[in-house]
MIMIMI-521967 format. One line per field, with one value per atom (N, C-alpha, C): residue number from 1; residue in one letter; chain; atom name; x, y negated, z negated. Coordinates in pm, 1 decimal. Each point is the difference from the previous one (the first is absolute). Example, Ala and Ser with C-alpha at 12.3 -4.5 7.8 and 13.67 -1.06 7.14 Angstrom:
BEGIN
seq = c(1;1;1;2;2;2)
type = c(A;A;A;S;S;S)
mol = c(A;A;A;A;A;A)
atom = c(N;CA;C;N;CA;C)
x = c(1319.0;-89.0;90.0;-35.0;82.0;-77.0)
y = c(569.0;-119.0;-120.0;-105.0;-119.0;-109.0)
z = c(-780.0;0.0;0.0;72.0;-6.0;-73.0)
END
This chain:
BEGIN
seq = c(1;1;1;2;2;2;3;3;3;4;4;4;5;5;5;6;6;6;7;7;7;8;8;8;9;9;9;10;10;10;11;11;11;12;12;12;13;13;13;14;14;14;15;15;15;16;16;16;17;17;17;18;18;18;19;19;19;20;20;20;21;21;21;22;22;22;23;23;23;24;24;24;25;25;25;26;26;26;27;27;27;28;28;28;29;29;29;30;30;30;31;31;31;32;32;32;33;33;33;34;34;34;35;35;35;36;36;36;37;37;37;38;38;38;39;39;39;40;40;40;41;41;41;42;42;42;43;43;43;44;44;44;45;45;45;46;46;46;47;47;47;48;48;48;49;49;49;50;50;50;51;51;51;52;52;52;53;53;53;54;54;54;55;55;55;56;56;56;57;57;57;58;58;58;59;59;59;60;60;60;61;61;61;62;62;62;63;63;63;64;64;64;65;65;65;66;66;66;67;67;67;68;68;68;69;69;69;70;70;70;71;71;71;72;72;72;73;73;73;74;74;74;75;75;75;76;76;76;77;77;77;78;78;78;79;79;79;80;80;80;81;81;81;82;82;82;83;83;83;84;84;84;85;85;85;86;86;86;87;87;87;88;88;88;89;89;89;90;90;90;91;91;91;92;92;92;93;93;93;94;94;94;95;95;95;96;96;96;97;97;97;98;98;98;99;99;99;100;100;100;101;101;101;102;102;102;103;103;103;104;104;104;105;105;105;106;106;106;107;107;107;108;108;108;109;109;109;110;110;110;111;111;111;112;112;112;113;113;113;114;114;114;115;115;115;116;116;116;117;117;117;118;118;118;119;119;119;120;120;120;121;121;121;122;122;122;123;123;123;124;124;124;125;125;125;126;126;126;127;127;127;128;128;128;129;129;129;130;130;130;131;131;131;132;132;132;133;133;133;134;134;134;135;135;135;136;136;136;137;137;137;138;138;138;139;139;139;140;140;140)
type = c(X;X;X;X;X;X;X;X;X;X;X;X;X;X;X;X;X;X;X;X;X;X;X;X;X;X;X;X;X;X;X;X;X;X;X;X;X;X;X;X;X;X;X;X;X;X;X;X;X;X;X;X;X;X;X;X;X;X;X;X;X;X;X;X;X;X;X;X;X;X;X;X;X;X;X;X;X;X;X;X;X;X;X;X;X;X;X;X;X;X;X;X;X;X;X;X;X;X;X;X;X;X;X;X;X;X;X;X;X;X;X;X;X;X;X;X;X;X;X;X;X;X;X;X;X;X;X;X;X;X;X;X;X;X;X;X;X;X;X;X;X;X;X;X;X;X;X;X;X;X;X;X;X;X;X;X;X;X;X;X;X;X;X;X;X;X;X;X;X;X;X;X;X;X;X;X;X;X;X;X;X;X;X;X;X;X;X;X;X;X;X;X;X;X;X;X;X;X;X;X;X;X;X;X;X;X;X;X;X;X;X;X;X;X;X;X;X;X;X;X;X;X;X;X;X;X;X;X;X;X;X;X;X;X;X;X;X;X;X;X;X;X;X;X;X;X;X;X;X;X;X;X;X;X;X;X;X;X;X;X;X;X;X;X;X;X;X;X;X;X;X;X;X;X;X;X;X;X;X;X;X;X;X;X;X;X;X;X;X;X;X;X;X;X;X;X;X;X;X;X;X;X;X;X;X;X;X;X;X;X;X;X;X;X;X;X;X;X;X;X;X;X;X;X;X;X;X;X;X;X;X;X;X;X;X;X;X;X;X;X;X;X;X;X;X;X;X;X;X;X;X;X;X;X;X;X;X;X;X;X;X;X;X;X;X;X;X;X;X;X;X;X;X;X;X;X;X;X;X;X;X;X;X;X;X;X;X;X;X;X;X;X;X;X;X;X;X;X;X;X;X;X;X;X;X;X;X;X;X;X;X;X;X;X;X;X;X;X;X;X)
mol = c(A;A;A;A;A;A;A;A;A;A;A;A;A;A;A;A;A;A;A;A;A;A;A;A;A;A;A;A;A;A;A;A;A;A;A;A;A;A;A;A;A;A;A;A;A;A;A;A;A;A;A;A;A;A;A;A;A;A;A;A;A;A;A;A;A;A;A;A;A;A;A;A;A;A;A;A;A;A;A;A;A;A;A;A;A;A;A;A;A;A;A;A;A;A;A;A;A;A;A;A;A;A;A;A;A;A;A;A;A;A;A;A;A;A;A;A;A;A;A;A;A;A;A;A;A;A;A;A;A;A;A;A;A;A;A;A;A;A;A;A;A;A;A;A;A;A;A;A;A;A;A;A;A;A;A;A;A;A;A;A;A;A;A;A;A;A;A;A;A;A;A;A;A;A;A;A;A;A;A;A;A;A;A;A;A;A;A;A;A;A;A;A;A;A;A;A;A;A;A;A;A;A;A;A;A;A;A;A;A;A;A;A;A;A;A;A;A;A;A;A;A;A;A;A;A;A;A;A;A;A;A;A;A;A;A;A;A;A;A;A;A;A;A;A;A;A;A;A;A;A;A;A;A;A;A;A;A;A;A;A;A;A;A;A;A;A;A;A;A;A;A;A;A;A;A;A;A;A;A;A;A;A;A;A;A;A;A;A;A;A;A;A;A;A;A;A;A;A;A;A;A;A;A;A;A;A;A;A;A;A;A;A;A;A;A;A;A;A;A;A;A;A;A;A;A;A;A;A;A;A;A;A;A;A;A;A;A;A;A;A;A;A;A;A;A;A;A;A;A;A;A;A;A;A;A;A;A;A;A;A;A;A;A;A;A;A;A;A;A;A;A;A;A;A;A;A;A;A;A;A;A;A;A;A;A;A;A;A;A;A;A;A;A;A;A;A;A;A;A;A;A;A;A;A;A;A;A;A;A;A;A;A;A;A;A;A;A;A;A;A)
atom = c(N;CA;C;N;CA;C;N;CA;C;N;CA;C;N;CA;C;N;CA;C;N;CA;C;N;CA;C;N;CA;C;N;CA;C;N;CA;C;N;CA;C;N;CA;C;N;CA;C;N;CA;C;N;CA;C;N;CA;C;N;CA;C;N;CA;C;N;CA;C;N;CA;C;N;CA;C;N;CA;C;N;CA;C;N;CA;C;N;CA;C;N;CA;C;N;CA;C;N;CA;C;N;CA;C;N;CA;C;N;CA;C;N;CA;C;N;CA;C;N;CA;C;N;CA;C;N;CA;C;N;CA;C;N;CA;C;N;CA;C;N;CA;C;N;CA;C;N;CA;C;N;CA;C;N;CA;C;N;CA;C;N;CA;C;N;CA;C;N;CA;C;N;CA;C;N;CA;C;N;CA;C;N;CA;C;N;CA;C;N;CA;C;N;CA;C;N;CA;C;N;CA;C;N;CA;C;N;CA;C;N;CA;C;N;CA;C;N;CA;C;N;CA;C;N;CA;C;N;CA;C;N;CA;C;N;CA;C;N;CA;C;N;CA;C;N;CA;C;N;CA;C;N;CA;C;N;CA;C;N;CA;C;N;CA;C;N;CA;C;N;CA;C;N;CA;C;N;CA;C;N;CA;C;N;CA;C;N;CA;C;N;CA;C;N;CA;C;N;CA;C;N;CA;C;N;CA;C;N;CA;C;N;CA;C;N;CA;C;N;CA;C;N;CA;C;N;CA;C;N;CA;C;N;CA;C;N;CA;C;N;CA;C;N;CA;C;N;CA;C;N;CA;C;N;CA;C;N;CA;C;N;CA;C;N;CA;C;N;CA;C;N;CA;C;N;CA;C;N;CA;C;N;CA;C;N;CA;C;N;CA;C;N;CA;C;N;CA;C;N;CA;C;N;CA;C;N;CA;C;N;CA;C;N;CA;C;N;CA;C;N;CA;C;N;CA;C;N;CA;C;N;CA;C;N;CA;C;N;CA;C;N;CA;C;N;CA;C;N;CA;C;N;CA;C;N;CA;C;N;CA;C;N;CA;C;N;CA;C;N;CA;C;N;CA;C;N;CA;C;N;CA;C;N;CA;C;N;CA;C)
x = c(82.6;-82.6;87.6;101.7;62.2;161.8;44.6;113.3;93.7;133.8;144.1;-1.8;-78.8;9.5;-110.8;-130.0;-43.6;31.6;38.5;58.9;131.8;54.9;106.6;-64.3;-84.4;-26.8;-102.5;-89.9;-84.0;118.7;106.9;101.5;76.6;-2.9;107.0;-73.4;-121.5;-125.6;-57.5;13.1;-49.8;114.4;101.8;120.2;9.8;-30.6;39.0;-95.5;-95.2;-123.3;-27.3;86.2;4.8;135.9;98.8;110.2;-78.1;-90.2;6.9;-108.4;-100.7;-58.6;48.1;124.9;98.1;54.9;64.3;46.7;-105.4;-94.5;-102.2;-84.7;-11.5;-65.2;98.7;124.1;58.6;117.1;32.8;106.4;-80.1;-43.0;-39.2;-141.1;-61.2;-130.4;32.1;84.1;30.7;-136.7;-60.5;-140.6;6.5;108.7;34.5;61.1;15.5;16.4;-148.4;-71.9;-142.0;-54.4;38.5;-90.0;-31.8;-124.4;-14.6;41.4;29.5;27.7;136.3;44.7;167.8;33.0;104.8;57.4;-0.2;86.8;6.7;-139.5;-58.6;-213.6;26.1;1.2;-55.6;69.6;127.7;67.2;-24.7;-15.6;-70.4;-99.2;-106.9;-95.7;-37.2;100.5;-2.2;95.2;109.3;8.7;-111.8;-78.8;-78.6;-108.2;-11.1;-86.6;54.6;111.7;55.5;39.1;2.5;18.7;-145.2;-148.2;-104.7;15.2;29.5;-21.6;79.3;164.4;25.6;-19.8;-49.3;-99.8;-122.3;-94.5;-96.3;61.4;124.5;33.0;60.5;58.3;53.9;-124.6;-71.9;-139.5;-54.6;10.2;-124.2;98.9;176.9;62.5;-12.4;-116.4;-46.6;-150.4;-62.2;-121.9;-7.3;-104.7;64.4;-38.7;-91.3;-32.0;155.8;53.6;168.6;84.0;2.7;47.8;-23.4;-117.7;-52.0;57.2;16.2;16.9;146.6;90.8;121.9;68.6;-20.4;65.7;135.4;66.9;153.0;71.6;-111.2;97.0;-82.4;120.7;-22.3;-25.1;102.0;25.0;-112.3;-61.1;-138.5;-123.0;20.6;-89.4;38.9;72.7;72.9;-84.6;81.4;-66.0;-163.3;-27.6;-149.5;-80.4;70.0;-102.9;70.1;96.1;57.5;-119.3;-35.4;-61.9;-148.6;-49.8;-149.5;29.3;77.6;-9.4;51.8;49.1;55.8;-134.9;-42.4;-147.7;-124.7;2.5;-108.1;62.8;144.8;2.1;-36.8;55.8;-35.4;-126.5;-83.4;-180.1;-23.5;38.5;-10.6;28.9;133.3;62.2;-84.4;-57.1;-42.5;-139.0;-43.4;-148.0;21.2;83.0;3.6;57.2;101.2;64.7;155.0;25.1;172.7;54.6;99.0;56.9;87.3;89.7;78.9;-17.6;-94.1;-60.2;-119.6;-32.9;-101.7;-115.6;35.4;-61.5;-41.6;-92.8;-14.3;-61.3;129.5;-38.9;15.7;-68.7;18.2;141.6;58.3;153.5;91.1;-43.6;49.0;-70.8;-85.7;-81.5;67.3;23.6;50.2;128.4;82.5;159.2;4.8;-93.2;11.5;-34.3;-156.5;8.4;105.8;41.2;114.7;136.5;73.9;58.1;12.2;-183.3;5.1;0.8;-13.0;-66.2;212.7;75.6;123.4;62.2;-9.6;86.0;-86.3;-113.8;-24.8;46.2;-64.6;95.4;121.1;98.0;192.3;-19.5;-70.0;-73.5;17.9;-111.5;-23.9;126.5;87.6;69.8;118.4;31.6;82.6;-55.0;-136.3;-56.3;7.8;18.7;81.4;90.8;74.2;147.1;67.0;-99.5;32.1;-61.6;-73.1;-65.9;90.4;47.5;155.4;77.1;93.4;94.4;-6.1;-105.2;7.2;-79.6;112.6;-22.4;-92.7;-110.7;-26.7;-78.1;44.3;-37.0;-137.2;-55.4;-150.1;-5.2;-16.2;4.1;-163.0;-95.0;-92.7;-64.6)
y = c(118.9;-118.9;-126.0;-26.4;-125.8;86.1;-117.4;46.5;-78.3;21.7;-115.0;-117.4;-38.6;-108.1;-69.8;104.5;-104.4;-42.2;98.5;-50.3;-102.8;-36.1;-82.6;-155.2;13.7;-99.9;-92.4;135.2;-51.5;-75.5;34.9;9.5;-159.3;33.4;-180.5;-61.8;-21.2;-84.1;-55.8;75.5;-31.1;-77.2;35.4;-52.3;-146.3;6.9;-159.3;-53.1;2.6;-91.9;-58.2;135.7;-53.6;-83.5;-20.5;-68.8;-175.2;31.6;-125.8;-92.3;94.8;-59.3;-69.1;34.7;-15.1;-115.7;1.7;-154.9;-89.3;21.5;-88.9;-65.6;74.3;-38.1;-33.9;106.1;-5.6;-149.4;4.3;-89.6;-112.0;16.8;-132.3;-132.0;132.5;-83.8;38.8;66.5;-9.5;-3.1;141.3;53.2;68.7;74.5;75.9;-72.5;-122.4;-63.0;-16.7;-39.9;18.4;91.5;136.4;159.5;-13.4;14.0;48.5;128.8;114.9;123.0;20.7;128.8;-7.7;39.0;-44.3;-5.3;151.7;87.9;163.5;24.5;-18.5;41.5;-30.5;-133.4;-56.5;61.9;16.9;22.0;182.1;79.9;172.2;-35.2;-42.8;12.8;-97.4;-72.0;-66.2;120.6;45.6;135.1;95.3;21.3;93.7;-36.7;-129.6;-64.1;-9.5;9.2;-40.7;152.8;80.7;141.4;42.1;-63.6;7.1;-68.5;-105.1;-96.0;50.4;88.0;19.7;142.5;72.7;104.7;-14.0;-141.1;-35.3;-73.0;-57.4;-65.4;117.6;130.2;94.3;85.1;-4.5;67.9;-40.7;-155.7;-107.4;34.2;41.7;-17.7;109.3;54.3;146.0;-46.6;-101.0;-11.1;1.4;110.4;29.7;-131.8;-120.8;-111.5;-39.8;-67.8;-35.1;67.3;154.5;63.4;6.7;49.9;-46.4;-150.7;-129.2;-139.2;-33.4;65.4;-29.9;113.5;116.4;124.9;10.2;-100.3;-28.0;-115.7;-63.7;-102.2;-25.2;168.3;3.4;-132.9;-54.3;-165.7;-61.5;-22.3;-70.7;50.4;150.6;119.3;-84.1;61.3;7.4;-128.4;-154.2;-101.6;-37.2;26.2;-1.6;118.7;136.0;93.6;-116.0;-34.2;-42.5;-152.2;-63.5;-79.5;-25.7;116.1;17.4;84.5;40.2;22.1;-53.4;-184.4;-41.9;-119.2;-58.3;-77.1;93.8;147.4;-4.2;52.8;-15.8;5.7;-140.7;-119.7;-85.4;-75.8;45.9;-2.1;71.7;111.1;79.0;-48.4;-52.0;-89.2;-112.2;-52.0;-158.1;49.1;77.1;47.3;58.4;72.1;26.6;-106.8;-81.2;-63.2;-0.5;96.6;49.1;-104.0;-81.0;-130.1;-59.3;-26.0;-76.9;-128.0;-75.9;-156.3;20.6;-96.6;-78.1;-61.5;-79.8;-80.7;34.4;17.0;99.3;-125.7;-98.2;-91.0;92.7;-103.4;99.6;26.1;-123.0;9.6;130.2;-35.1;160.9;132.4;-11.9;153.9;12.2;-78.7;-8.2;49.7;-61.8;52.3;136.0;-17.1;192.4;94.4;-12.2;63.8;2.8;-104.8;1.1;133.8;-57.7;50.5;166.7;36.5;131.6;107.8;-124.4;106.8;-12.4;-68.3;-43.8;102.9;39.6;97.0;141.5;55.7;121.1;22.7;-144.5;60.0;28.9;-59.0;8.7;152.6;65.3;148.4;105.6;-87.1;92.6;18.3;-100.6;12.2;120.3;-60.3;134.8;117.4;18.2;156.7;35.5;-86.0;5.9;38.3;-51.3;-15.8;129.1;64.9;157.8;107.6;-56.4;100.0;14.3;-130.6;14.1;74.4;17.4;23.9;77.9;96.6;103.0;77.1;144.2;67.5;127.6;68.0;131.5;25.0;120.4;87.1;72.7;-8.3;98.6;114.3;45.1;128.8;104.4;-103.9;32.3;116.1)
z = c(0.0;0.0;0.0;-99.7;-14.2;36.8;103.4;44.0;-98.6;52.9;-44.3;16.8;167.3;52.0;-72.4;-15.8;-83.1;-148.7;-102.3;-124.9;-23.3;143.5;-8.7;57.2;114.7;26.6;-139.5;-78.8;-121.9;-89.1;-91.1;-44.7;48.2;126.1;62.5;-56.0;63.8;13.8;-130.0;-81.3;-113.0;-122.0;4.3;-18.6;38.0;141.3;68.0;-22.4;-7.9;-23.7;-195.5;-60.3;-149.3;9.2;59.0;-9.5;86.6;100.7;54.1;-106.9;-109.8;-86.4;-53.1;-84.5;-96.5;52.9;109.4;49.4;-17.8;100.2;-22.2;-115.3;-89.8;-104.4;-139.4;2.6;-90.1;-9.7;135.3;65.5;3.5;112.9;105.8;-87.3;-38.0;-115.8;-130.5;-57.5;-147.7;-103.2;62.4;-55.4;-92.3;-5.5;-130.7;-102.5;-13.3;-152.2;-74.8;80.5;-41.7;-59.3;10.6;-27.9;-169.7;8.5;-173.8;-88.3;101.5;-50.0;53.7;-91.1;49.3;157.7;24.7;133.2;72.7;-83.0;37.7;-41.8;-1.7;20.4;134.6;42.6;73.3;122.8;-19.6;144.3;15.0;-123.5;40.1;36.7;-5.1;73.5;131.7;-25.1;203.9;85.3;-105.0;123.6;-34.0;-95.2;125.1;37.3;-18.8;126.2;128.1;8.6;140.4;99.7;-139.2;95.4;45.9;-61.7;39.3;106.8;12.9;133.1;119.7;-22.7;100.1;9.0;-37.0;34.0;138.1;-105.7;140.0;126.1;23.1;92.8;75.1;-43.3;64.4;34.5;-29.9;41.9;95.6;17.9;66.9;112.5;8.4;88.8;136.3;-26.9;58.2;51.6;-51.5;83.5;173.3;-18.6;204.1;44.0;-0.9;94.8;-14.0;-111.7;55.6;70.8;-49.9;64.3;168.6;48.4;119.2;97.9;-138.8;71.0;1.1;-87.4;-35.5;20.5;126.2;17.3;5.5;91.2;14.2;-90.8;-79.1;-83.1;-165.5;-46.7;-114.5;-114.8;24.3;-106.8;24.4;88.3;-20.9;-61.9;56.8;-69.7;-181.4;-31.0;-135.2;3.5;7.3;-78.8;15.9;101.0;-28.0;-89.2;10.0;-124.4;-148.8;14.1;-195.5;-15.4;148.8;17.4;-67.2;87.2;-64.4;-163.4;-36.3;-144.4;-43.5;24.8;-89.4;1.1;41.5;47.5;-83.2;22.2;-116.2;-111.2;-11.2;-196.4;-47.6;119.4;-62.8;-33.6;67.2;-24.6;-157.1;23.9;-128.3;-177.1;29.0;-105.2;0.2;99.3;-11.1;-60.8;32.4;-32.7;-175.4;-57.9;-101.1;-76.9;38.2;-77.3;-77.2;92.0;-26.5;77.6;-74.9;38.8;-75.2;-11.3;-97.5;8.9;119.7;3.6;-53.0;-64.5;-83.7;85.3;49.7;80.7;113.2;79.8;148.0;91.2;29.9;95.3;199.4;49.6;134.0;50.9;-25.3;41.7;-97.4;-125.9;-58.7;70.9;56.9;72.5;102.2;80.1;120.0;-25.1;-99.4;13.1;-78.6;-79.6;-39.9;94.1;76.5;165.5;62.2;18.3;127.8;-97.0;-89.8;-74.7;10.8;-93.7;17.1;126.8;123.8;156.3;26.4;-65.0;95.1;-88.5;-114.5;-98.5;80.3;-5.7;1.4;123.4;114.7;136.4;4.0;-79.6;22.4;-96.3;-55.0;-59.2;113.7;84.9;128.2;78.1;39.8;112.6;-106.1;-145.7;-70.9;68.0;0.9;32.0;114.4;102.7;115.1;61.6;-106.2;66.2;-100.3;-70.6;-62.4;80.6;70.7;92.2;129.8;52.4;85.6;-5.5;-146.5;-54.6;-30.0;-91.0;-49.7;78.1;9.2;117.5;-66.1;74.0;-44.6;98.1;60.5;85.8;-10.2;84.4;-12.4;1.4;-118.7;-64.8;34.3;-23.6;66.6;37.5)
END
């Protein structure tokens, strides 16, 4: 059922997308001085939120319509499946309320959309560019 290629591309993918969080939020917006609960909470369970997330982006990376539209150019395949699962996590979060902003002006919606569709896609193209690389023969 689950090959190499796919436990490595899940594995990159999920990796890179918790490292580009970490810049982003940790670095760039300095969101984690804010947290009310301790830090190692916070960062075990964003990895395994993120091995959830790149689970579904390595999944979504198999939907036959992309597959079908993106036959010869995997990397687009890749960032558009990390695409559409990064657009509705961020509905999801906005709808529940998982956020480290306070305030939910449109310009904050907008840059968290944009944000989450540009991280899960650079997700997808990881799952990509493991599906390139890592070789396995059809055993079949």
């Amino acid at each position: 059922m689950f090959k190499n290629r796919f436990f490595a591309s899940w594995l990159f993918s999920s990796v890179g997308m918790f490292l580009l969080s970490y810049v982003w939020h940790g670095i760039i917006l300095s969101d984690f001085s804010g947290l009310t609960f301790p830090k190692r909470l916070f960062f075990l369970l964003a990895a395994v939120v993120y091995l959830i997330i790149g689970y579904a982006v390595t999944k979504c990376f198999s939907i036959p319509y992309l597959a079908n539209k993106y036959k010869k150019k995997p990397l687009h395949k890749g960032f558009w499946a990390g695409a559409i699962c990064g657009f509705t996590i961020f509905l999801i979060t906005t709808i529940v309320g998982v956020s480290f902003n306070t305030t939910y002006t449109f310009k904050h919606l907008l840059y968290d959309a944009v944000w989450q569709t540009i991280e899960q896609g650079i997700g997808g193209v990881i799952v990509a560019l493991a599906h390139i690389f890592v070789y396995e023969p059809d055993i079949d």
